[in-house]
C-alpha positions, 0 to 999 in steps of 0.5 A: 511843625511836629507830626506824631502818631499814636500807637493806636493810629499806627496799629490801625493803619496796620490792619487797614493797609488797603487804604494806606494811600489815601490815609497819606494823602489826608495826613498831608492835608491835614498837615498843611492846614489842620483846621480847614480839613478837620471838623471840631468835635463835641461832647467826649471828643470836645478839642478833638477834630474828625478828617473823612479818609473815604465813605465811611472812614475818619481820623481823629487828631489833636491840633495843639494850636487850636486846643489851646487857643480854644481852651481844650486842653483842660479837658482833653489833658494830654500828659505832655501838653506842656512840653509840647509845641503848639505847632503840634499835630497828634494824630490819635484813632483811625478807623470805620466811623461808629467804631472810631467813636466809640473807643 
């Protein structure tokens, strides 16, 4: 299975490194099964999944597997879905929920 990050998520955990640790653990989580600890988003996120991290703070990640399976990927468009494994995991946006959404 291939991990990666984007520069948004990465920057995010920056500035949010007081909750590194339980970021780590759900990424973990998320990794070991991605559909069981994520809920499928709709609407401008269809394709997407959202993971709680604490009370009020979510990830957002992309399963390629699922994504494809479910026909997403048409909307979501990722320039590299070709070459990309399906046993892929993107992890996308972390953050405070309402301001998550909204980016």
């Amino acid at each position: 299975m291939e991990v990666l990050f984007e520069q948004a998520f990465l920057k995010a955990l920056k500035k949010h490194a007081s909750i590194k640790k339980a970021v780590q653990k759900k990424v973990d989580l998320v990794i070991q099964d991605p559909v069981a600890f994520g809920e499928p988003l709709k609407a401008n996120w269809q394709g997407f999944y959202s993971c709680p991290v604490k009370r009020n703070f979510i990830l957002i990640y992309l399963y390629c597997d699922a994504c494809r399976k479910k026909g997403d990927d048409i909307v979501v468009g990722c320039k590299d879905c070709e070459q990309t494994d399906s046993q892929t995991i993107r992890f996308i946006l972390l953050g405070p929920h309402d301001k998550t959404y909204g980016m």
